[in-house]
C-alpha positions as CSV (number, residue, x, y, z in Angstrom):
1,X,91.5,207.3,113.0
2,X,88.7,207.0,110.6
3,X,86.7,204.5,113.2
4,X,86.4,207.1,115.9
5,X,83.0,208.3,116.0
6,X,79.9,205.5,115.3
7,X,82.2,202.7,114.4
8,X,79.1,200.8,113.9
9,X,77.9,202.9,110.8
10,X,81.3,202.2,109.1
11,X,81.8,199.1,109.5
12,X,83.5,197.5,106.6
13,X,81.4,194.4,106.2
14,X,77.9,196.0,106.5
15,X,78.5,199.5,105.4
16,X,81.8,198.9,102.7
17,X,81.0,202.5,100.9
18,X,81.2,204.7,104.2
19,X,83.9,202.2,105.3
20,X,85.9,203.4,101.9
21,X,84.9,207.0,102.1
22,X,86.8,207.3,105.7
23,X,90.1,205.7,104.8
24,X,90.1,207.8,102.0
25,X,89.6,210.7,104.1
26,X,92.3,209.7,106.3
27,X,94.9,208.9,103.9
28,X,94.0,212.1,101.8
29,X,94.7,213.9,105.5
30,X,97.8,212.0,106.4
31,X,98.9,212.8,102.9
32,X,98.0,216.5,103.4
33,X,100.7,216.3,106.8
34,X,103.0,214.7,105.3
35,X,103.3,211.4,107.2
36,X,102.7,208.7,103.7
37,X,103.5,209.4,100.0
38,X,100.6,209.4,97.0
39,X,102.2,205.8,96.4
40,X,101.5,204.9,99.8
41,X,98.0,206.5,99.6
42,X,97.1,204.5,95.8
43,X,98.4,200.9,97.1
44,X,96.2,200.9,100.8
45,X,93.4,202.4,98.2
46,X,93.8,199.5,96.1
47,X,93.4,197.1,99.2
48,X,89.5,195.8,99.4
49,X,87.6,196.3,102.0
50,X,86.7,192.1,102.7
51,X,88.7,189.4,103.7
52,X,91.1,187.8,104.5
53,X,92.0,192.0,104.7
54,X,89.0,192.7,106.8
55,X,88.1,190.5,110.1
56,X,84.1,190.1,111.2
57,X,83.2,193.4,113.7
58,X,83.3,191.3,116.8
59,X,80.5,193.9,119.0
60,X,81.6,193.5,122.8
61,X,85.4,193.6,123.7
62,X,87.4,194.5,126.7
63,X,89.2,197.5,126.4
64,X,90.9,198.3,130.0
65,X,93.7,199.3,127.9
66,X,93.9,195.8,127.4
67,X,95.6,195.0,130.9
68,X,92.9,192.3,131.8
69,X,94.2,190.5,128.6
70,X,96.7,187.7,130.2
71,X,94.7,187.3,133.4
72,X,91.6,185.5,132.1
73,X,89.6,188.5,131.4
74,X,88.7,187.2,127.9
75,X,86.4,184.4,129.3
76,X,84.6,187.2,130.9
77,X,83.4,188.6,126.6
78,X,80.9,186.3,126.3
79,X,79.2,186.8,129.5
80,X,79.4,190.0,129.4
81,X,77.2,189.8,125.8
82,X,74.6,187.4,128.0
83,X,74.7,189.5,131.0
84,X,73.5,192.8,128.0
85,X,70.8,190.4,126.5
86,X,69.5,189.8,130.6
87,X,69.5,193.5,130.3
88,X,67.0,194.2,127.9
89,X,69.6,194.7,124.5
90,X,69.2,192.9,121.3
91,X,71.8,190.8,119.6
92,X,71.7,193.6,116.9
93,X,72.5,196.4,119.4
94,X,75.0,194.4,121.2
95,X,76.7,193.5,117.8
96,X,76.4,196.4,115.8
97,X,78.8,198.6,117.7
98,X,78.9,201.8,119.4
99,X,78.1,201.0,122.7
100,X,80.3,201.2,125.4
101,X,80.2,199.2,127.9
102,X,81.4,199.2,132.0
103,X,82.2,196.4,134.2
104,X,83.1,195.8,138.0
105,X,86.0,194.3,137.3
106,X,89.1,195.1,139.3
107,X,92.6,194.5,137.6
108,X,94.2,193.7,140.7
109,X,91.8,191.6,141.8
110,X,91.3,190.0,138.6
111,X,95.4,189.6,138.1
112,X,95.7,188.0,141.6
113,X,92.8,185.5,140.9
114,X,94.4,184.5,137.8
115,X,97.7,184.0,139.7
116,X,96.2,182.3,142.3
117,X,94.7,179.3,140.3
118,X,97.3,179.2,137.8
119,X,100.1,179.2,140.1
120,X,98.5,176.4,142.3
121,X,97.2,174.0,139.0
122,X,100.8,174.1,137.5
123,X,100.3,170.9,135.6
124,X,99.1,170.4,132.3
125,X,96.5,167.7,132.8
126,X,95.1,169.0,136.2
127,X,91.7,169.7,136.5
128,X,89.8,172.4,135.2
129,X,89.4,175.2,138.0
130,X,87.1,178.5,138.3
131,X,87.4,181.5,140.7
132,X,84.6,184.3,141.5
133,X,84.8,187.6,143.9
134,X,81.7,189.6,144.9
135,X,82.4,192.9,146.7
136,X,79.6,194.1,149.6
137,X,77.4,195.6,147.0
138,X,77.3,192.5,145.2
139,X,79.8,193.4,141.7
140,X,81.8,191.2,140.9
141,X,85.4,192.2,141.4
142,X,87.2,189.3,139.6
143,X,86.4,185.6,137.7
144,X,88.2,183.5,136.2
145,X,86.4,180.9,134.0
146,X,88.6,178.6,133.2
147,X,92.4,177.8,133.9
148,X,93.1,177.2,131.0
149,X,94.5,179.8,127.7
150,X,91.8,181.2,125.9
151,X,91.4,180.1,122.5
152,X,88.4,180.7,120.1
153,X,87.1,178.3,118.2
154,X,88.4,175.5,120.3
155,X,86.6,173.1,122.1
156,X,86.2,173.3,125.9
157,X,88.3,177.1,125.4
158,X,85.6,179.8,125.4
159,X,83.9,177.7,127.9
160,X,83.4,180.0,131.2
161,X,82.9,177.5,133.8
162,X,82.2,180.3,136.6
163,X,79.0,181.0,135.6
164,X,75.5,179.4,133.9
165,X,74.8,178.3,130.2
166,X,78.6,179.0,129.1
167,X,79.9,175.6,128.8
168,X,78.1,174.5,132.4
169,X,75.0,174.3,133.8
170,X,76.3,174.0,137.5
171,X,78.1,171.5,139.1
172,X,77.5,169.2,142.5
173,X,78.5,171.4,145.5
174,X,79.2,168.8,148.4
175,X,78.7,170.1,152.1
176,X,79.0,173.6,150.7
177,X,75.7,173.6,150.4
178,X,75.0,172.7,154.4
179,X,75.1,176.5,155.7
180,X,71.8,176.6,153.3
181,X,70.3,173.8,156.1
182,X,71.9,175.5,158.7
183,X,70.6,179.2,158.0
184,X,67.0,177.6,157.5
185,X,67.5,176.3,160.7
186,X,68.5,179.7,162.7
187,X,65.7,181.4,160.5
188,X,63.0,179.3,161.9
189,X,64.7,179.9,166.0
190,X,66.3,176.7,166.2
191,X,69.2,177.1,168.7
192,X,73.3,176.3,167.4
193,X,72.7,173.7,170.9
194,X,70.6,171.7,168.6
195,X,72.7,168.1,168.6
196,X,72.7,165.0,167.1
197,X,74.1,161.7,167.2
198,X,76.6,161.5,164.3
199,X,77.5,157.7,163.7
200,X,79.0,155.9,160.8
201,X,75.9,155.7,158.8
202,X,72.2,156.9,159.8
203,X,69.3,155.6,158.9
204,X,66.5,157.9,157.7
205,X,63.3,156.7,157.3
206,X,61.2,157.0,153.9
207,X,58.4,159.1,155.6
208,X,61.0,161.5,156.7
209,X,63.1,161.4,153.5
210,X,61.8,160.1,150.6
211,X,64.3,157.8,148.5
212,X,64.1,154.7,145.8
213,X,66.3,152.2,145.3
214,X,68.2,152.7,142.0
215,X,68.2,149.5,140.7
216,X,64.3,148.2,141.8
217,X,62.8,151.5,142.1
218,X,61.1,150.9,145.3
219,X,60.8,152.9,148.2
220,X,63.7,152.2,151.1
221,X,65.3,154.3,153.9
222,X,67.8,156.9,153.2
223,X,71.4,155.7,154.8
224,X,73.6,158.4,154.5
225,X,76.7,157.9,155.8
226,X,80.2,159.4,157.2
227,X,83.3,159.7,155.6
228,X,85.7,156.7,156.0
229,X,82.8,154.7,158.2
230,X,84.0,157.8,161.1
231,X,81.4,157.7,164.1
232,X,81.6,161.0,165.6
233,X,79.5,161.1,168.6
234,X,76.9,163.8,169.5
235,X,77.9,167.2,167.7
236,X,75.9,170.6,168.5
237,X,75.3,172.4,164.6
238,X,78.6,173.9,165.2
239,X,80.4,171.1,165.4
240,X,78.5,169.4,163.0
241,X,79.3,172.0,160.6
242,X,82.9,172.7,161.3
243,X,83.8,168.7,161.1
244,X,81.2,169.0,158.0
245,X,79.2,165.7,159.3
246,X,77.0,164.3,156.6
247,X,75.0,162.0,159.4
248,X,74.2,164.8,161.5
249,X,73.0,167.5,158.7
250,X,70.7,164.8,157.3
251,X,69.3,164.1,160.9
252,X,68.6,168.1,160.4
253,X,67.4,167.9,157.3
254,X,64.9,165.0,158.1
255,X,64.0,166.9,160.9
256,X,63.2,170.4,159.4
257,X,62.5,169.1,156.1
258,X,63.9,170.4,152.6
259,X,61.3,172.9,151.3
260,X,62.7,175.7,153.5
261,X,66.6,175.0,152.1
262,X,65.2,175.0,148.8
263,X,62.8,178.5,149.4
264,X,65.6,180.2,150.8
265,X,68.3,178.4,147.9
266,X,66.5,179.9,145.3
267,X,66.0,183.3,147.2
268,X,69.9,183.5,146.8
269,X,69.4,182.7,143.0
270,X,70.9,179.0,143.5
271,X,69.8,177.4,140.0
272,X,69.8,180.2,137.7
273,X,66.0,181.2,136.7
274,X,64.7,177.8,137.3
275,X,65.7,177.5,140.8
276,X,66.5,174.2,142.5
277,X,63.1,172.3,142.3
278,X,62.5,169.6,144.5
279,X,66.2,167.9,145.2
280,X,64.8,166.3,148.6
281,X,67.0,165.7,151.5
282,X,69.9,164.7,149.7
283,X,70.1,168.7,149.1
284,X,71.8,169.1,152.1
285,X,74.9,166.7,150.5
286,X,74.9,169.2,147.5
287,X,73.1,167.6,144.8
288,X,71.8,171.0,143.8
289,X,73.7,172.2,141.0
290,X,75.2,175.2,141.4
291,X,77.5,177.5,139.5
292,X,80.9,179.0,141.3
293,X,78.7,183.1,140.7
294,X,76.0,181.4,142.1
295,X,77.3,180.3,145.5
296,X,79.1,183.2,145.8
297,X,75.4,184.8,145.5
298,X,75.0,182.8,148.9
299,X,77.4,183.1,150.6
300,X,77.9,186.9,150.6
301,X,74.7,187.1,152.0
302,X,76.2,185.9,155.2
303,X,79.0,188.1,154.8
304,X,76.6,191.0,154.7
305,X,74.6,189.6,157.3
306,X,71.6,188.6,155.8
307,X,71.1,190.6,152.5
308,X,71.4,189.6,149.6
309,X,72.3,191.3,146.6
310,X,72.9,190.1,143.4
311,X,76.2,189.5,141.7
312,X,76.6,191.5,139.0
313,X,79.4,192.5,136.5
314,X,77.8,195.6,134.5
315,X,77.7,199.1,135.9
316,X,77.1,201.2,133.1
317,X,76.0,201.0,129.0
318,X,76.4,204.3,126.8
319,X,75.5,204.7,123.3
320,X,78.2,206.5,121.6
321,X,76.9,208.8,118.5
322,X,78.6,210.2,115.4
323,X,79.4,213.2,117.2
324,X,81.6,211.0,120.0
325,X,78.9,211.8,122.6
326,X,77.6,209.6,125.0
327,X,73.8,209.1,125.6
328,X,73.4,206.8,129.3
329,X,71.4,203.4,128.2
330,X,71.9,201.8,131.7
331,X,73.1,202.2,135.2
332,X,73.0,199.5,137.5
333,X,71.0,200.2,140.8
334,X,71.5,197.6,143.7
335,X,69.0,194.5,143.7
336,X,69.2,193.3,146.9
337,X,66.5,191.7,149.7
338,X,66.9,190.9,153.3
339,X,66.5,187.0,154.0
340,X,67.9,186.8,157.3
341,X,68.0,189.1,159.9
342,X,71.1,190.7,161.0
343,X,71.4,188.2,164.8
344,X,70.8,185.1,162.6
345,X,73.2,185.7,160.1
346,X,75.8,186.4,163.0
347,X,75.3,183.0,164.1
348,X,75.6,181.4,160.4
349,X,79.0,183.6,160.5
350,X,80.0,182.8,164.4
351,X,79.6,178.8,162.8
352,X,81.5,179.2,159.4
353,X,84.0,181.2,161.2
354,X,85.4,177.5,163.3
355,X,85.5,176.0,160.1
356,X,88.9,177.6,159.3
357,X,89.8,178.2,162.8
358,X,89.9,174.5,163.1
359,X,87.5,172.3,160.8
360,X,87.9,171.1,157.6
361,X,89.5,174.8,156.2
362,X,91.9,175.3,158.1
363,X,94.1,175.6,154.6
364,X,92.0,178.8,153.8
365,X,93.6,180.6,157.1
366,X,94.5,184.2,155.8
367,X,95.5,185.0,159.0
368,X,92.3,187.4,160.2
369,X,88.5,186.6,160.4
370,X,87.4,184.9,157.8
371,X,84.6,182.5,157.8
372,X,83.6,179.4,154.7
373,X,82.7,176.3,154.1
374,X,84.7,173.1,151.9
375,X,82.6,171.0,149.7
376,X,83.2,167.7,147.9
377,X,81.4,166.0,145.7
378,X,80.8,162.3,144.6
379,X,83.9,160.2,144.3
380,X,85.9,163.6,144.3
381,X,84.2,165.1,140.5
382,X,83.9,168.2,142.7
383,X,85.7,170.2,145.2
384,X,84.9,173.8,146.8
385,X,85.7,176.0,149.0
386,X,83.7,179.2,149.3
387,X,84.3,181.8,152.3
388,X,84.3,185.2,153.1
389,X,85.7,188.3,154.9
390,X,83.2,191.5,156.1
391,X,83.3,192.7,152.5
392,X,84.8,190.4,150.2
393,X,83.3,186.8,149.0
394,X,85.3,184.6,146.8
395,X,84.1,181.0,145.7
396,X,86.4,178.5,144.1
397,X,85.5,175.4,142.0
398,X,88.0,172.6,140.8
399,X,86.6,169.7,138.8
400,X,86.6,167.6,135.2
401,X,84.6,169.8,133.1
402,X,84.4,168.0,129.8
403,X,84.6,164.4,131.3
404,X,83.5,164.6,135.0
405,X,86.6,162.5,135.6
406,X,86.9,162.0,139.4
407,X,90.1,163.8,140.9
408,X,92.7,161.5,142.1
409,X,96.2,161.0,142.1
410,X,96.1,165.1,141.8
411,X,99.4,166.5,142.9
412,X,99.8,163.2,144.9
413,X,96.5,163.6,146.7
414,X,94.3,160.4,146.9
415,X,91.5,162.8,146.5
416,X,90.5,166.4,146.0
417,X,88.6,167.7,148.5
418,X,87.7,171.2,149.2
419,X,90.1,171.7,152.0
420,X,92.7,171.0,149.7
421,X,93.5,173.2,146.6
422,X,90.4,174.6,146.5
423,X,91.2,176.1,150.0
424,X,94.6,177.1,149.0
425,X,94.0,178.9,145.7
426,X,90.8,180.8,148.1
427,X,94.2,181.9,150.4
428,X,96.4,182.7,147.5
429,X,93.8,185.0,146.0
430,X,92.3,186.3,149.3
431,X,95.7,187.2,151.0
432,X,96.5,189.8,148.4
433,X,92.6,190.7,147.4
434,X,91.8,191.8,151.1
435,X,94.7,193.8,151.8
436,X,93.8,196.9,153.9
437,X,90.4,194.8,155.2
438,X,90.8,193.8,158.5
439,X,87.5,194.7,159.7
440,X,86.2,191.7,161.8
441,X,82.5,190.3,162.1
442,X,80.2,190.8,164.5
443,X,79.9,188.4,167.5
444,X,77.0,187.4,168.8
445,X,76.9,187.1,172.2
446,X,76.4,184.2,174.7
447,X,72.7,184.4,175.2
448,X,72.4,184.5,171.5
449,X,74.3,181.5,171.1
450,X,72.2,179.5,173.5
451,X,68.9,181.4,172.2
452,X,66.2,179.2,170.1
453,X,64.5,175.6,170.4
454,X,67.3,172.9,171.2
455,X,66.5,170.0,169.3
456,X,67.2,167.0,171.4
457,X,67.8,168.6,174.3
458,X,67.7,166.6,177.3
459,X,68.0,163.4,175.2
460,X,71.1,163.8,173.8
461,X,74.5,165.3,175.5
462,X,77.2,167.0,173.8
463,X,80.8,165.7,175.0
464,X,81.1,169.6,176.8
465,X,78.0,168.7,178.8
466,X,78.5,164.7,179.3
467,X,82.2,166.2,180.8
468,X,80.9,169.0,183.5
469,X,81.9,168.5,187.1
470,X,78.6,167.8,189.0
471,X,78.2,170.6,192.4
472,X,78.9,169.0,195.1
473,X,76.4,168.1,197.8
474,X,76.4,168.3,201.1
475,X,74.5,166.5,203.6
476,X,72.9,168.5,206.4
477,X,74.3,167.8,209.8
478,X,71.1,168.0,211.6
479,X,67.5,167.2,210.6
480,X,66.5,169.2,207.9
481,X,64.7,168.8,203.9
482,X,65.6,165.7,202.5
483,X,68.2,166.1,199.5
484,X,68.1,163.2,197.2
485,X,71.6,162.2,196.3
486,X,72.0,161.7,192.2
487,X,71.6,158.1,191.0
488,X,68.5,156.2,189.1
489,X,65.8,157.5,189.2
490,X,64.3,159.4,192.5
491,X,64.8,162.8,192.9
492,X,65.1,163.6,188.8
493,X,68.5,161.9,188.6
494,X,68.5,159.3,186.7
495,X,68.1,159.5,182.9
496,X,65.8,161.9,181.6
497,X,62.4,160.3,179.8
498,X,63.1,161.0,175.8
499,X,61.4,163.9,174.1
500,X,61.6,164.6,170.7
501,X,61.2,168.3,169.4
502,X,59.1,168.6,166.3
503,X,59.8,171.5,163.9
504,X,57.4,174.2,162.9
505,X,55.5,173.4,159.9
506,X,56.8,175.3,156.7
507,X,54.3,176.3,153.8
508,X,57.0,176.4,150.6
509,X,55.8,174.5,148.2
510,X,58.6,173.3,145.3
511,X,56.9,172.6,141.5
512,X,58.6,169.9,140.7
513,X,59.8,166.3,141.9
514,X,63.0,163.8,141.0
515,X,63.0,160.2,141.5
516,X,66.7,160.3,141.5
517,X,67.8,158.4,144.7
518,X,69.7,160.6,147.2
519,X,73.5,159.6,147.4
520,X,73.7,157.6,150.5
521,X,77.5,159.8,151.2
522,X,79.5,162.6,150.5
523,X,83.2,162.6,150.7
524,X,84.9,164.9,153.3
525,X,86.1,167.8,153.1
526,X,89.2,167.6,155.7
527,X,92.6,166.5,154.0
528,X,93.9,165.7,157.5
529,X,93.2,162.4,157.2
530,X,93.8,160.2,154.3
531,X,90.8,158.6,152.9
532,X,90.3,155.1,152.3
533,X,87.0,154.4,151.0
534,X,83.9,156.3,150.0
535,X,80.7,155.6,149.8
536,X,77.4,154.7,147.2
């Protein structure tokens, strides 16, 4: 009762005489009513204000009644006290009390996050796990930043592994990262009927991609390859993005080179303040690092067809005076930018969309439009899935956060991959988080679809094309124009001379360079079939 107004200017361990003055006030009141005896009043009085009897002010807490308390809200504290600092507060404003502070977090949102990771990692030595939601306007509605009980003090415990510069600095993101390549790609009017032969392994050349051998340090080709040696013919960007086809996307890459990925990466704030530098071609495998907040950043730009807007947690800071009235310090105004135009992110969405329909997430089928994207990273250290409906994003992360032990033998998998938990803690959470949302996306229609420069077309053929029933022709039955019959060559029917379509030139510019060698694979992200071996 006597901590009511200004808590800050009684606080026992910086201001002990006030601190004293107002419990005796309070006693000497609750005395007056009748509630405690003089002999009750003389032994608290005799009780000093320091410890072990008096705890350290801690400054930011989360009040909520305390209902967020046993659904991983107290991993959220700390980065509420960063988020304040972003803000413009001092440490001694943030810790001194008397500011009250309001967040986007939902409690039934939060609770059902919470219960979707804890109730799918039911194991005590499975791996560390992290869960963000971003509404349409870019707060975030729910994270959990760790799976595991909060407990101060101890090591790997406060860590909040959803966000940046809490206990991680990002993490590997797989083939989550290739809607990045692929939204570059419909940004600069390259058409979804842009194919590529996708075999086992590809070689890229060094002009193209740059990349060093580890060991000798000299310049070689970049030979990314397939999961499990799989060749998988010629795939349109769709396909190549629903069967999540690492030979294809670096045949993209190479072909619209990595500066754009990375421009429009760090648009989405990919990389915290430093952005992504200059991670080469191998970007488009995920060798970014990115944080679960992060991605989610990305992503709902697509679900809000092309803007983004930043995730954030704080709506509101009041300063609270002695009086008990508020003054308004802050109110959060939307920071948001378009980066895409409303047609091209419809495509992005018409392509993400077939990866849970039936790609590599089909495990993240909610059972109404939803579109996303699985990731996995290097010998399975790293497994996503992030995905989206109209107006709610959520972004999962599994992975070994202390030891970056790879993830196998996990609940009798061989591997983690994002279509695997990852995809069905996303379903857990989203099936009771989007409750009441069935709004759908928007479709583009078939013109868009086919719109925009076809790279390779003419040279190569999907298997739709290479399967079309060729008109039949009929001969004229009296002298008339010749009509050359199909066959090679004469008439345009043989095969057509090879062209090769060179992309626009892009002017980003990145500031800085690696001479890290690109991983030459990225393990796949559909469980359906078993893996057997991975590769460098």
């Amino acid at each position: 009762a006597g901590l009511i107004r200004a808590p800050n200017l009684a606080e026992p361990t910086k201001h002990p005489e006030e601190a004293a003055r107002r419990r005796s006030t309070t006693l000497g009141a609750m005395e007056d009513e009748g509630y405690i005896t003089a002999e009750q009043v003389a032994r608290v009085e005799d009780i000093p204000l320091a410890k072990p009897h008096i705890k350290p002010f801690n400054g930011v807490k989360l009040v909520d009644t305390r209902r967020g308390g046993r659904s991983g809200a107290q991993y959220v504290t700390n980065y509420v006290s960063e988020e304040l600092l972003r803000l413009g507060f001092s440490e001694q404003e943030i810790t001194s009390g008397g500011l009250r502070v309001y967040t986007s977090l939902h409690y039934e949102m939060q609770q059902a996050a919470w219960d979707a990771v804890t109730s799918t990692l039911t194991e005590p030595n499975d791996p560390d796990a992290a869960l963000v939601a971003v509404d349409d306007q870019g707060l975030i509605r729910a994270m959990v930043g760790n799976r595991k009980p909060y407990k101060p003090g101890k090591e790997g415990s406060e860590n909040n592994l959803a966000v940046r510069g809490l206990g991680s600095q990002g993490r590997q993101t797989g083939s989550a990262a290739k809607p990045l390549a692929l939204a570059d790609a419909v940004r600069r009017n390259y058409s979804l009927e842009s194919r590529y032969d996708a075999p086992a392994e590809v070689e890229i050349p060094f002009e193209k991609c740059p990349n060093y051998n580890e060991d000798t340090k000299e310049p070689e080709p970049w030979t990314p390859e397939n999961y499990s040696d799989a060749s998988e013919g010629v795939m349109d960007l769709v396909d190549a993005t629903r069967l999540s086809s690492n030979t294809a996307y670096a045949q993209l890459i190479a072909d619209l080179g990595p500066e754009g990925m990375a421009q429009l990466a760090n648009e989405l704030g990919v990389g915290g303040e430093k952005g992504v530098g200059d991670p080469g071609c191998a970007m488009v495998l995920g060798t970014a690092l990115a944080t679960p907040v992060e991605m989610a950043g990305v992503y709902s730009t697509f679900a809000n067809r092309g803007v983004y807007r930043q995730p954030e947690i704080i709506t509101r800071v009041e300063q609270v005076d002695e009086e008990g009235e508020p003054t308004v310090l802050y109110e959060r105004q939307v920071t948001e930018k378009r980066v895409l135009t409303q047609a091209q992110a419809d495509l992005v969405n018409h392509t993400l969309q077939t990866v849970i329909q039936s790609g590599t997430g089909t495990a993240a089928d909610i059972g109404k439009p939803a579109a996303g994207k699985t990731g996995t990273g290097q010998e399975y250290k790293d497994a996503w899935f992030a995905g989206y409906v109209p107006r709610l994003t959520a972004v999962v992360w599994m992975g070994d956060a202390k030891d970056n032990t790879p993830m196998e033998g996990v609940h009798g998998l061989t591997g983690v991959t994002g279509g695997s938990l990852p995809a069905e803690i996303w379903r857990r959470f989203m099936e009771v988080a989007t409750v009441g949302m069935d709004d759908g996306f928007v479709e583009p229609s078939a013109e868009a679809l086919e719109a925009g420069t076809v790279i390779n077309e003419g040279v190569l053929l999907t298997p739709d094309e290479t399967t079309t029933t060729r008109p039949e022709i009929t001969l004229p039955d009296r002298p008339g124009p010749t009509v050359p019959l199909p066959g090679r060559g004469g008439g345009g029917g043989g095969p057509p001379t090879p062209t090769t379509t060179q992309p626009p030139e892009t002017t980003t510019t990145s500031e800085t360079t690696t001479t890290n060698a690109p991983p030459t694979s990225e393990p796949p992200d559909d469980t359906l079939v078993p893996p057997t071996t991975l590769g460098n």
